[in-house]
Backbone atoms as SQL, in Angstrom:
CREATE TABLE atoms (id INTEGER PRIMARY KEY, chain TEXT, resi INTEGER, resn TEXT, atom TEXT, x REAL, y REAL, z REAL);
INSERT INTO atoms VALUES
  (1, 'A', 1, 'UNK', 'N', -21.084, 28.734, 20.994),
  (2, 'A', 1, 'UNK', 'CA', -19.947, 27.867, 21.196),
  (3, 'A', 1, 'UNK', 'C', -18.977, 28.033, 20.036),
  (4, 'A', 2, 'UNK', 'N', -17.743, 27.518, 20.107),
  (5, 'A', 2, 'UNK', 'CA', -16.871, 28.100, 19.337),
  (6, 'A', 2, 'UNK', 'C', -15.614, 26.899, 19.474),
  (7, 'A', 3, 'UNK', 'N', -14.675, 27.307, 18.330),
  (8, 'A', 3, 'UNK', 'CA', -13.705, 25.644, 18.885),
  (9, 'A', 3, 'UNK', 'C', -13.878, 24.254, 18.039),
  (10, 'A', 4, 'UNK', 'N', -13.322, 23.205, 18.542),
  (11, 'A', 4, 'UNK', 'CA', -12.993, 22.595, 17.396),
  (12, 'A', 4, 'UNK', 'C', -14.568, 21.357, 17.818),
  (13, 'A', 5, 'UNK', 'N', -15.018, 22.080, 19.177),
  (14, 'A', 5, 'UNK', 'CA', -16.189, 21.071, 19.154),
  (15, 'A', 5, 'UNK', 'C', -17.856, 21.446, 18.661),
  (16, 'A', 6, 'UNK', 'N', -17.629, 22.725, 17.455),
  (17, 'A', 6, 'UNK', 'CA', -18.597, 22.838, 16.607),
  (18, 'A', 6, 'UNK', 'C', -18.217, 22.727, 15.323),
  (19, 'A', 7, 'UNK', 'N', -18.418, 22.261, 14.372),
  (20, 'A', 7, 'UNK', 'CA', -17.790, 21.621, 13.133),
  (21, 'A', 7, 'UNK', 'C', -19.128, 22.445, 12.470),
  (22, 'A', 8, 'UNK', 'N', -18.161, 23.472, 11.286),
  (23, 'A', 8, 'UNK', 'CA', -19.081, 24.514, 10.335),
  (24, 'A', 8, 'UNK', 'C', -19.247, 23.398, 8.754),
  (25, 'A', 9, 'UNK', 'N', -20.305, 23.441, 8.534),
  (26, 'A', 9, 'UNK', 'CA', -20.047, 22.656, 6.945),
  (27, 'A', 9, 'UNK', 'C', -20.419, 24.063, 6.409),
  (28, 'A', 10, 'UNK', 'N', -19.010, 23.595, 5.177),
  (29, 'A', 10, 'UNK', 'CA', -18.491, 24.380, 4.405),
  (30, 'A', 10, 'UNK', 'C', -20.059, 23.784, 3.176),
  (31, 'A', 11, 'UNK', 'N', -20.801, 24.498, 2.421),
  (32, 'A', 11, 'UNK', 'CA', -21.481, 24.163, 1.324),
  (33, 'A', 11, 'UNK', 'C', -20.823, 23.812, -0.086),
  (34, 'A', 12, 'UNK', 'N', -19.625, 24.579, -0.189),
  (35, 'A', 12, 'UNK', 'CA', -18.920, 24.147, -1.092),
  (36, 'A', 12, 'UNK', 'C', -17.753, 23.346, -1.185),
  (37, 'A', 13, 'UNK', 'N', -17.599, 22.504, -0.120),
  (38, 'A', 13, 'UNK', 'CA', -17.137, 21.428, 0.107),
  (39, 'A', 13, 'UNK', 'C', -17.515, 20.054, -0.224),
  (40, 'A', 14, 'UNK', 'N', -17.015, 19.005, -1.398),
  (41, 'A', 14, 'UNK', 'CA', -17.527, 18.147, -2.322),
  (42, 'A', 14, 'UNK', 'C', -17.035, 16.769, -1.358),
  (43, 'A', 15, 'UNK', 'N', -17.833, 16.389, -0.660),
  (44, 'A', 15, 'UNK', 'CA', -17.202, 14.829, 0.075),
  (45, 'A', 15, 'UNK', 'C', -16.832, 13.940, -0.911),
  (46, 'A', 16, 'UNK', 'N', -17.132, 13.748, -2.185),
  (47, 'A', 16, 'UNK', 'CA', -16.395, 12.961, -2.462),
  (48, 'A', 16, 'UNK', 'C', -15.183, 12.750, -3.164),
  (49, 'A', 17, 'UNK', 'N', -14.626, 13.542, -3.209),
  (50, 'A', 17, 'UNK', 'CA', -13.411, 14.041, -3.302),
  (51, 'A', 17, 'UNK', 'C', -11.917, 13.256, -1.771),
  (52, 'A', 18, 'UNK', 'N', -12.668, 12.954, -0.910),
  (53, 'A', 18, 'UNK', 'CA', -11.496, 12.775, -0.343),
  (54, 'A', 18, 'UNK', 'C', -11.327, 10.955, -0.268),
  (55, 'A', 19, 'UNK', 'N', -12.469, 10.028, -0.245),
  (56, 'A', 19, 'UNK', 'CA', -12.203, 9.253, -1.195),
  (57, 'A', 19, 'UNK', 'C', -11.562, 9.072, -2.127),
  (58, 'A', 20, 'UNK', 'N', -11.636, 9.526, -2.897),
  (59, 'A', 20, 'UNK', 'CA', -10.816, 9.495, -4.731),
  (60, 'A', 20, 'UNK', 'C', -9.538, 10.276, -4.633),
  (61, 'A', 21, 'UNK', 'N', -9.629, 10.533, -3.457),
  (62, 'A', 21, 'UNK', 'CA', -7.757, 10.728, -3.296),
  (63, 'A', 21, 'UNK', 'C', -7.156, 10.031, -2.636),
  (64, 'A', 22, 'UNK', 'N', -7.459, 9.141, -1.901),
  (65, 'A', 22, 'UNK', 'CA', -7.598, 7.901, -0.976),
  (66, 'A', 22, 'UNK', 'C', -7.331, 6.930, -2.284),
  (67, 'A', 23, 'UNK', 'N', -8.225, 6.198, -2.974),
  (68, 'A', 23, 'UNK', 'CA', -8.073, 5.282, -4.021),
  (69, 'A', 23, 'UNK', 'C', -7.181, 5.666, -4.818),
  (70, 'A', 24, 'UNK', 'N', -6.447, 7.123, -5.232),
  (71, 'A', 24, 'UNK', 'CA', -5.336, 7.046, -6.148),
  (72, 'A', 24, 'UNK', 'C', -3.964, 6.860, -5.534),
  (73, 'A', 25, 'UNK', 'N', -4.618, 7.087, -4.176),
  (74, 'A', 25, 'UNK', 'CA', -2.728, 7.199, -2.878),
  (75, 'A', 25, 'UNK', 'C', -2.903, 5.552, -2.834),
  (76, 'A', 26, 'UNK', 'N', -3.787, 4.684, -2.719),
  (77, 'A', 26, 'UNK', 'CA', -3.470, 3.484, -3.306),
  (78, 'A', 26, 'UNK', 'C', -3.047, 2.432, -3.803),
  (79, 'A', 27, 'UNK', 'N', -3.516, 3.229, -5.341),
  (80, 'A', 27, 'UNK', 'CA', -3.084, 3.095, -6.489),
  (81, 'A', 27, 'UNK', 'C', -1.346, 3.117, -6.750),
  (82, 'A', 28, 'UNK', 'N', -1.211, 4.502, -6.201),
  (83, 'A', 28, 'UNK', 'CA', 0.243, 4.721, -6.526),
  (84, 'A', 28, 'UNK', 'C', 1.046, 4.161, -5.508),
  (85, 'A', 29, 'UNK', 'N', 0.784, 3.583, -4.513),
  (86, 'A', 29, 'UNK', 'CA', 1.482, 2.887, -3.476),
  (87, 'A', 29, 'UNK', 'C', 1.314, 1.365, -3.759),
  (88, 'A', 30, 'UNK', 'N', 0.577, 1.356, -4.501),
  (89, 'A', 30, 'UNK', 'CA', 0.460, 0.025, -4.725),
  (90, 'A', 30, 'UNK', 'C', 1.786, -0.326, -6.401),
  (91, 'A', 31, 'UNK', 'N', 1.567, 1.016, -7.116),
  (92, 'A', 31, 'UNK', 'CA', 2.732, 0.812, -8.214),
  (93, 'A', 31, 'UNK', 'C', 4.021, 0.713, -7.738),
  (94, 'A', 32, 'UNK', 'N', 3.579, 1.627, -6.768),
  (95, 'A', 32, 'UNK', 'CA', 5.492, 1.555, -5.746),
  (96, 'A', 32, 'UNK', 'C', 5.739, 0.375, -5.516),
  (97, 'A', 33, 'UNK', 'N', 4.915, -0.665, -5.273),
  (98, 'A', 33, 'UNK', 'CA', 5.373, -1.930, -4.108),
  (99, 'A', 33, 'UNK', 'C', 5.441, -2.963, -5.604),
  (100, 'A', 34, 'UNK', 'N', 4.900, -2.618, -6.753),
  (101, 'A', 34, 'UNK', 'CA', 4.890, -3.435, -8.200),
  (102, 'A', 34, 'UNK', 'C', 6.389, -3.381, -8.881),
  (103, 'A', 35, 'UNK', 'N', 6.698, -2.113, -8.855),
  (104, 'A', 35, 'UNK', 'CA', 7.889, -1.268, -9.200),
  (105, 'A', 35, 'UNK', 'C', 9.286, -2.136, -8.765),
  (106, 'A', 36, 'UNK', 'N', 8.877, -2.095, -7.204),
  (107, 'A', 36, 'UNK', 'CA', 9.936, -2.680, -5.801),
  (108, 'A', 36, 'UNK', 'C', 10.275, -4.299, -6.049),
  (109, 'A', 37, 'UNK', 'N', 8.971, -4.926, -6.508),
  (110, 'A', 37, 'UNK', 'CA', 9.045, -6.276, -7.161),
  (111, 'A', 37, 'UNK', 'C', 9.966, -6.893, -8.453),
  (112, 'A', 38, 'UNK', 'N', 9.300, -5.916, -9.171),
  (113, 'A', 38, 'UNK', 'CA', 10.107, -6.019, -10.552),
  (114, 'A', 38, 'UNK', 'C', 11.648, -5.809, -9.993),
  (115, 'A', 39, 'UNK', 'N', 12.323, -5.005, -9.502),
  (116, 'A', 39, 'UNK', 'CA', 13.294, -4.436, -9.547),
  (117, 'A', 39, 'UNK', 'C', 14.276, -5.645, -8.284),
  (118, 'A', 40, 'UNK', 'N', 13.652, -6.384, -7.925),
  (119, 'A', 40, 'UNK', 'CA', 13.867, -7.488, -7.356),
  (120, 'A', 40, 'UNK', 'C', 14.443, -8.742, -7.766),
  (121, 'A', 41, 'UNK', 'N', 13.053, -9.049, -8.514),
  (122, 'A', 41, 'UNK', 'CA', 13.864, -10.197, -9.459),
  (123, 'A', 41, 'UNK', 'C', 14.448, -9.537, -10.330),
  (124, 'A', 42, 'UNK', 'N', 14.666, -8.429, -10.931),
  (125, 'A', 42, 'UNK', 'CA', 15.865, -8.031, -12.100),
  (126, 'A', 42, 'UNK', 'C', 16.811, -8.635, -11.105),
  (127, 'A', 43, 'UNK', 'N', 17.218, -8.325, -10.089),
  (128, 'A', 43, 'UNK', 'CA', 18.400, -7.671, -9.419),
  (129, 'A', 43, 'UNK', 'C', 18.838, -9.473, -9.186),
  (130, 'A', 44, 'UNK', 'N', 18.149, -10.322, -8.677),
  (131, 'A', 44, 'UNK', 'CA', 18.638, -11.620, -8.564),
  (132, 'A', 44, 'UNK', 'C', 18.681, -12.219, -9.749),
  (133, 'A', 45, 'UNK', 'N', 18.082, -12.165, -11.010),
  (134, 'A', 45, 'UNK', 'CA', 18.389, -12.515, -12.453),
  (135, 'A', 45, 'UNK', 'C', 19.694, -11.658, -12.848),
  (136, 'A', 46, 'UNK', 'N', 19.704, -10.835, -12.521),
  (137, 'A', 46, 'UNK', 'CA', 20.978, -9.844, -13.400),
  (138, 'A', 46, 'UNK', 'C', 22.413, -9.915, -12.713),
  (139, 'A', 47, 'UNK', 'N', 22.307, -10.203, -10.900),
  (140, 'A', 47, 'UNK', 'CA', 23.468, -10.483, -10.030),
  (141, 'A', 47, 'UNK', 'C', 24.208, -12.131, -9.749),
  (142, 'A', 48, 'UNK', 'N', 23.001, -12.658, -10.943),
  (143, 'A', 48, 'UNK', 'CA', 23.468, -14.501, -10.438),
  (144, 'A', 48, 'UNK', 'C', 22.393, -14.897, -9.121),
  (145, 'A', 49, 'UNK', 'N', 21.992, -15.818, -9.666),
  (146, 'A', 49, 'UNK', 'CA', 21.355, -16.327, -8.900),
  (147, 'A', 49, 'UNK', 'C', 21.471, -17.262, -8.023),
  (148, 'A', 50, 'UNK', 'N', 22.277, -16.530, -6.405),
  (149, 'A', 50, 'UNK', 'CA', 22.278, -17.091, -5.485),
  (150, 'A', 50, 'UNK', 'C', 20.806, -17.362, -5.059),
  (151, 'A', 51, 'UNK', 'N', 20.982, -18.296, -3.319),
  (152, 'A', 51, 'UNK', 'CA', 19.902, -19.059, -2.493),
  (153, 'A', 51, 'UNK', 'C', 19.348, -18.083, -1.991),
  (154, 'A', 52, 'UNK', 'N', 20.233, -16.728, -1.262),
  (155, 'A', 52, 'UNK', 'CA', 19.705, -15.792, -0.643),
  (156, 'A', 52, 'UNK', 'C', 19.383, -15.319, -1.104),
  (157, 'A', 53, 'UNK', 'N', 19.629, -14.759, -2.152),
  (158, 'A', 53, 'UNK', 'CA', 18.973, -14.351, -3.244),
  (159, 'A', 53, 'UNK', 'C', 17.543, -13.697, -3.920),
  (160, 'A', 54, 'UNK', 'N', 17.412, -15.161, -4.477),
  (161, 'A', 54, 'UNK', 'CA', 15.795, -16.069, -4.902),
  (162, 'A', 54, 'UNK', 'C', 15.025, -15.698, -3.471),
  (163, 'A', 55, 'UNK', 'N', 15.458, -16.349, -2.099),
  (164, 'A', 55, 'UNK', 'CA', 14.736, -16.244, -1.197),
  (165, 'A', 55, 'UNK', 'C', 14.127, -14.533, -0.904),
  (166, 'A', 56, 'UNK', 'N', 14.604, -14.112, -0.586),
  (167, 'A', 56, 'UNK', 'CA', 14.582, -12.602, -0.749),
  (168, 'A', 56, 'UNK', 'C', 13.421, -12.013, -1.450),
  (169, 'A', 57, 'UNK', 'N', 13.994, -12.518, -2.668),
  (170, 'A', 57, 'UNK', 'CA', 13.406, -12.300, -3.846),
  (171, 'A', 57, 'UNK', 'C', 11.841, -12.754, -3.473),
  (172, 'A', 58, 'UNK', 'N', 11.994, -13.661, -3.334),
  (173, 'A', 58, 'UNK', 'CA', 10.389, -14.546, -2.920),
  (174, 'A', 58, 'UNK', 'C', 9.752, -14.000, -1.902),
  (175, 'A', 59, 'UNK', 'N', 10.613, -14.096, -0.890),
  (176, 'A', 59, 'UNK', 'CA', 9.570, -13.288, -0.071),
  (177, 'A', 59, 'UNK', 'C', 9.479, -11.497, -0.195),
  (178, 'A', 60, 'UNK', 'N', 10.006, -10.631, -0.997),
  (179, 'A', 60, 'UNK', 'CA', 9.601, -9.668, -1.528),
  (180, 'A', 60, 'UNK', 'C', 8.432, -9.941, -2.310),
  (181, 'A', 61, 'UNK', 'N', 8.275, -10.741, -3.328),
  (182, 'A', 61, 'UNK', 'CA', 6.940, -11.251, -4.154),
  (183, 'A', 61, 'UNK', 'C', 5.943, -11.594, -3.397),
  (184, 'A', 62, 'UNK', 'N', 5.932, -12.334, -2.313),
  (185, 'A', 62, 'UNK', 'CA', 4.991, -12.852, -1.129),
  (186, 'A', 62, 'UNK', 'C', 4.332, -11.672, -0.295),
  (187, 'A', 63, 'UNK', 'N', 5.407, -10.882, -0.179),
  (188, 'A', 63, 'UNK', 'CA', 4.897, -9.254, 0.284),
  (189, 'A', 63, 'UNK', 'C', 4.202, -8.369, -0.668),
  (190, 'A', 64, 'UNK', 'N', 4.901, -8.358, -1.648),
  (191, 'A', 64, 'UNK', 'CA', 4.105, -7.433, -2.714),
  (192, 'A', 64, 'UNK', 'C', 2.809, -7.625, -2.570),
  (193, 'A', 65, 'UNK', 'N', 2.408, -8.951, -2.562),
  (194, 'A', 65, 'UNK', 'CA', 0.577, -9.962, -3.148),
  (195, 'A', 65, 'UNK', 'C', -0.202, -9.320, -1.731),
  (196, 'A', 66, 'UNK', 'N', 0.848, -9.592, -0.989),
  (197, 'A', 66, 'UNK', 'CA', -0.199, -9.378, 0.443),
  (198, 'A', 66, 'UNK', 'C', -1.048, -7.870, 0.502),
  (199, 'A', 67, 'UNK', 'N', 0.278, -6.933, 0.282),
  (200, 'A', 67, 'UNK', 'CA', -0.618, -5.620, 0.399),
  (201, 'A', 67, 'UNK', 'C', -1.381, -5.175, -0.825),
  (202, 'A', 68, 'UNK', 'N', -1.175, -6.125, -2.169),
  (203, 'A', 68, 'UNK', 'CA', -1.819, -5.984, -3.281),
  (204, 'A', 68, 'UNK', 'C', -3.335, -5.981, -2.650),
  (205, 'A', 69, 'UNK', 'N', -3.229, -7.242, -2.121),
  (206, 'A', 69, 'UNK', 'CA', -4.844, -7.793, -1.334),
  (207, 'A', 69, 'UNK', 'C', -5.124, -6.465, -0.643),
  (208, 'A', 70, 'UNK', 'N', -4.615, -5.854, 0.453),
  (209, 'A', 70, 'UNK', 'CA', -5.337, -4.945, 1.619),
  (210, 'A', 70, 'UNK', 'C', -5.565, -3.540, 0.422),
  (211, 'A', 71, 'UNK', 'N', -4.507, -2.956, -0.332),
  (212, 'A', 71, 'UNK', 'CA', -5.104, -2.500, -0.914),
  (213, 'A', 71, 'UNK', 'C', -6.101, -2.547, -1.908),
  (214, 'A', 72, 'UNK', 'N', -6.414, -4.051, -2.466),
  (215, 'A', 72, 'UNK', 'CA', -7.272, -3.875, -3.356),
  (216, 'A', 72, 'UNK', 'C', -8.906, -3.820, -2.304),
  (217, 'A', 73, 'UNK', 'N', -8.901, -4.602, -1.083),
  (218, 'A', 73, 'UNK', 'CA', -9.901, -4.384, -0.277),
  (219, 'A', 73, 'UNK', 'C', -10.499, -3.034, 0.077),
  (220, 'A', 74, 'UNK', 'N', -9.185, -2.261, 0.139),
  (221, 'A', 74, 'UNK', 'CA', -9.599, -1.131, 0.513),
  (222, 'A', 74, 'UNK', 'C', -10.158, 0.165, -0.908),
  (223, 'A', 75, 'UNK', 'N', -9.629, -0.122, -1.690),
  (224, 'A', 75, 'UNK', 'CA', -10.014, 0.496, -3.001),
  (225, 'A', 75, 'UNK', 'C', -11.322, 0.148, -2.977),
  (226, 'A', 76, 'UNK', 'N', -11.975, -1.258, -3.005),
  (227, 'A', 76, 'UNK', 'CA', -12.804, -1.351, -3.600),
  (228, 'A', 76, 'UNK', 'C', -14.113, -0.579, -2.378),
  (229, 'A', 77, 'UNK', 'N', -13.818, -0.777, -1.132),
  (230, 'A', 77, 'UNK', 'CA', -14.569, -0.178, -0.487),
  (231, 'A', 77, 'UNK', 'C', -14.668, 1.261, -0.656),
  (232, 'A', 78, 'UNK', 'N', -13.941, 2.067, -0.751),
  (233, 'A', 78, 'UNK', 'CA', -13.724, 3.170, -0.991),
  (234, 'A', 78, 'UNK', 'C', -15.055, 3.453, -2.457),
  (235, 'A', 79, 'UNK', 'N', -14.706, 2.498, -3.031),
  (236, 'A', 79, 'UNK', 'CA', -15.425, 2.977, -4.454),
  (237, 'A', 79, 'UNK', 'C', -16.531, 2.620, -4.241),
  (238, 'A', 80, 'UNK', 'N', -17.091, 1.591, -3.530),
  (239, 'A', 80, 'UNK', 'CA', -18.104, 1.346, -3.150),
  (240, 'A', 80, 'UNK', 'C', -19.471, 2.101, -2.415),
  (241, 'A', 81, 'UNK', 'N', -18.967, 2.717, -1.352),
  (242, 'A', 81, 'UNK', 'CA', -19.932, 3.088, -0.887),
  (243, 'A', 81, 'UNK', 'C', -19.701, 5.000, -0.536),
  (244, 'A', 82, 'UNK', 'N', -20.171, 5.935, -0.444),
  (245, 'A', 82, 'UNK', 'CA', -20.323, 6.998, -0.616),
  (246, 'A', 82, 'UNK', 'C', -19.925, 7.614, 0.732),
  (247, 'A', 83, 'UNK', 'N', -20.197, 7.011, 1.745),
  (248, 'A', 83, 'UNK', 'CA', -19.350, 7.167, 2.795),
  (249, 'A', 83, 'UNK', 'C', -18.953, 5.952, 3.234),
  (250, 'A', 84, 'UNK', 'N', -16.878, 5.358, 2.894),
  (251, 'A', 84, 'UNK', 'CA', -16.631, 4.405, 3.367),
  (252, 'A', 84, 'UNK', 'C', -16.366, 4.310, 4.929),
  (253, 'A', 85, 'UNK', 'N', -16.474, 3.128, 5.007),
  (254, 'A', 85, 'UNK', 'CA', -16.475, 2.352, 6.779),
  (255, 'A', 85, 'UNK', 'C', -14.696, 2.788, 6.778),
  (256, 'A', 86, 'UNK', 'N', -14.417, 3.065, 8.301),
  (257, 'A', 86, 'UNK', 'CA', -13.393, 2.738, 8.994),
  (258, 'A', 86, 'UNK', 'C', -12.440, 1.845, 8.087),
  (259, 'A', 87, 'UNK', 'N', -11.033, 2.277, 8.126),
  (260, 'A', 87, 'UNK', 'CA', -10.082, 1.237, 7.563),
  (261, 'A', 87, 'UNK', 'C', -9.648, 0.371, 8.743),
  (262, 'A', 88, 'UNK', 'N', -9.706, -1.082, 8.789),
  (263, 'A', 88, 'UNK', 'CA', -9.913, -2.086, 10.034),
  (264, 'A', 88, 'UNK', 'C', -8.223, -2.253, 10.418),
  (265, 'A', 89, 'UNK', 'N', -7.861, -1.935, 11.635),
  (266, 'A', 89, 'UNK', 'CA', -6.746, -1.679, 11.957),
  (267, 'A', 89, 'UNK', 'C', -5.803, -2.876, 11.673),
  (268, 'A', 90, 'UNK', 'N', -6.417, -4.191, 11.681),
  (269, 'A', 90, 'UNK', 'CA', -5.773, -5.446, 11.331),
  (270, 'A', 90, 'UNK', 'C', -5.067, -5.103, 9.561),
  (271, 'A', 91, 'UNK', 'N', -6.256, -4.832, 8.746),
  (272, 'A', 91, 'UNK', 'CA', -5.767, -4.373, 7.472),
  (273, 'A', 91, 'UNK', 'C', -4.834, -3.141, 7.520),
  (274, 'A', 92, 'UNK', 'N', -5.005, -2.257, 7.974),
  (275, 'A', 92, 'UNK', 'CA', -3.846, -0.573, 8.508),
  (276, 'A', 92, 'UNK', 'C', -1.987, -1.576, 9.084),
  (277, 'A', 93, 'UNK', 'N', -2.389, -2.701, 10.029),
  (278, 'A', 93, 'UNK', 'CA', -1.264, -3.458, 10.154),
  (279, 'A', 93, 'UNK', 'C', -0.409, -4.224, 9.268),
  (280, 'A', 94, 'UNK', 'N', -0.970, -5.169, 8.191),
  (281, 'A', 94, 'UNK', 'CA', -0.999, -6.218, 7.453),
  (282, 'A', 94, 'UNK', 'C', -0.591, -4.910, 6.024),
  (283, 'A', 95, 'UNK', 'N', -0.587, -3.572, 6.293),
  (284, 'A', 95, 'UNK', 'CA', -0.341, -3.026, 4.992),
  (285, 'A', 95, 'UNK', 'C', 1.089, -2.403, 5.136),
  (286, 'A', 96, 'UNK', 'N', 0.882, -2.099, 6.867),
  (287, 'A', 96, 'UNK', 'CA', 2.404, -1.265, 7.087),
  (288, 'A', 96, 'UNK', 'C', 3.708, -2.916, 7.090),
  (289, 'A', 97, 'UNK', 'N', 2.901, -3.578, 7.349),
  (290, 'A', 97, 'UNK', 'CA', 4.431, -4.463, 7.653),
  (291, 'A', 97, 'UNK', 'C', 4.592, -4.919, 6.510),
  (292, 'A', 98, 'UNK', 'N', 3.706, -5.376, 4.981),
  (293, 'A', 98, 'UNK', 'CA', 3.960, -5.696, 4.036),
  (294, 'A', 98, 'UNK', 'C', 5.344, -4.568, 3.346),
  (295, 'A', 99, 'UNK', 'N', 4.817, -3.106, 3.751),
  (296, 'A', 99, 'UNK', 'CA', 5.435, -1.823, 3.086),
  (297, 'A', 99, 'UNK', 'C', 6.804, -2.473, 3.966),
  (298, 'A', 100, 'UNK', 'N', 6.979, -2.571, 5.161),
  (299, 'A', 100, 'UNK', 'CA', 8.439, -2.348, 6.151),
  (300, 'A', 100, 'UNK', 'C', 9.283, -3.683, 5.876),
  (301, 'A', 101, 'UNK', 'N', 8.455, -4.553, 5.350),
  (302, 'A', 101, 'UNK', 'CA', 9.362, -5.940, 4.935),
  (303, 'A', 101, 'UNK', 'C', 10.114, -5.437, 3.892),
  (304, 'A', 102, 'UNK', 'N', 9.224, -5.355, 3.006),
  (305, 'A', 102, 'UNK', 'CA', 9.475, -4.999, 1.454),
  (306, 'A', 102, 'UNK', 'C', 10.512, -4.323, 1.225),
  (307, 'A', 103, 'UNK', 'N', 10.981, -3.014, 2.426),
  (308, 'A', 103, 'UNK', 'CA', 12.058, -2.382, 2.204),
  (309, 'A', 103, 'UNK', 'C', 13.205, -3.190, 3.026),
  (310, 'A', 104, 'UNK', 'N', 12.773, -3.712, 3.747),
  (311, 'A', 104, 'UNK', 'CA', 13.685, -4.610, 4.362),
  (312, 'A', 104, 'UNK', 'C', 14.060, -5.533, 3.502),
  (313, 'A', 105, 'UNK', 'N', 13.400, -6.122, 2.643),
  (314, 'A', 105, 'UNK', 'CA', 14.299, -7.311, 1.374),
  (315, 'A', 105, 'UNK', 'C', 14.717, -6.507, 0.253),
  (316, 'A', 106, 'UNK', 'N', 14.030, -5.241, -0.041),
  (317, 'A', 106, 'UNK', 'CA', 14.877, -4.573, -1.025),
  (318, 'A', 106, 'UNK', 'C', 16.353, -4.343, -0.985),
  (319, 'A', 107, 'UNK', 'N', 16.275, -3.506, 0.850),
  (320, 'A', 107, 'UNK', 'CA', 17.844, -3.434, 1.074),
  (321, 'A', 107, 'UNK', 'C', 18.601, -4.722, 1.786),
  (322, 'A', 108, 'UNK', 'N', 18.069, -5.548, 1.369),
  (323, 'A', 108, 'UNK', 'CA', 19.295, -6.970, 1.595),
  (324, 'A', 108, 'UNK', 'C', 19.509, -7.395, 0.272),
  (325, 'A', 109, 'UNK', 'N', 18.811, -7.155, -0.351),
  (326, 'A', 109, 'UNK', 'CA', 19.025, -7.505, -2.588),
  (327, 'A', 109, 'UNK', 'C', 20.162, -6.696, -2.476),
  (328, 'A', 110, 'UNK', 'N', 19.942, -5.097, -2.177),
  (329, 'A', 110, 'UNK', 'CA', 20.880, -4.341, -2.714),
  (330, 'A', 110, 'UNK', 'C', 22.523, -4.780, -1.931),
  (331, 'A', 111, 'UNK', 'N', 22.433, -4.889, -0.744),
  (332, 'A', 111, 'UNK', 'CA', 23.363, -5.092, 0.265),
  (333, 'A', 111, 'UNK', 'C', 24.098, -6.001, -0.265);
């Protein structure tokens, strides 16, 4: 048989390696959304602090925490166990809309 429905293991192929690239894409998505925060409240401290503003502002901060959480759930599983479980599609949801808000209040700060 031949095709993608016999799967060859490679011997020099290190599984855990794709984990720990998983926990640093993370990591650095998670600095992105820290980054996106900061640069938030600068922007309503430094432009005057209107209502829309602050609000914005807040709920950019309210977003940041949220996917702080899914990613820190998911890091830690990752580090946890040697082959991690499934990422739970509720958390895969709760991470993309934190990311799609976030740019959505970034560009109403900037706007």
């Amino acid at each position: 048989m031949s095709g993608p429905a016999v799967r060859q293991r490679d011997p020099d192929r290190d599984p855990g390696l794709q984990p720990e690239r998983t926990r640093l894409a993370w990591r650095r998505t998670t600095l992105s959304g820290t980054v996106v925060a900061v640069l938030a409240v600068k922007t309503v401290l430094h432009g005057g602090a209107s209502a829309a503003g602050i609000v914005a502002c807040a709920v950019c901060c309210v977003l940041w925490l949220g996917f702080l959480s899914v990613a820190h759930l998911r890091i830690r599983a990752l580090a946890m166990a040697a082959t991690p479980r499934a990422f739970a599609p509720r958390h895969a949801a709760a991470a993309v809309l934190c990311t799609v808000a976030m740019a959505v209040c970034g560009a109403a700060l900037v706007l």
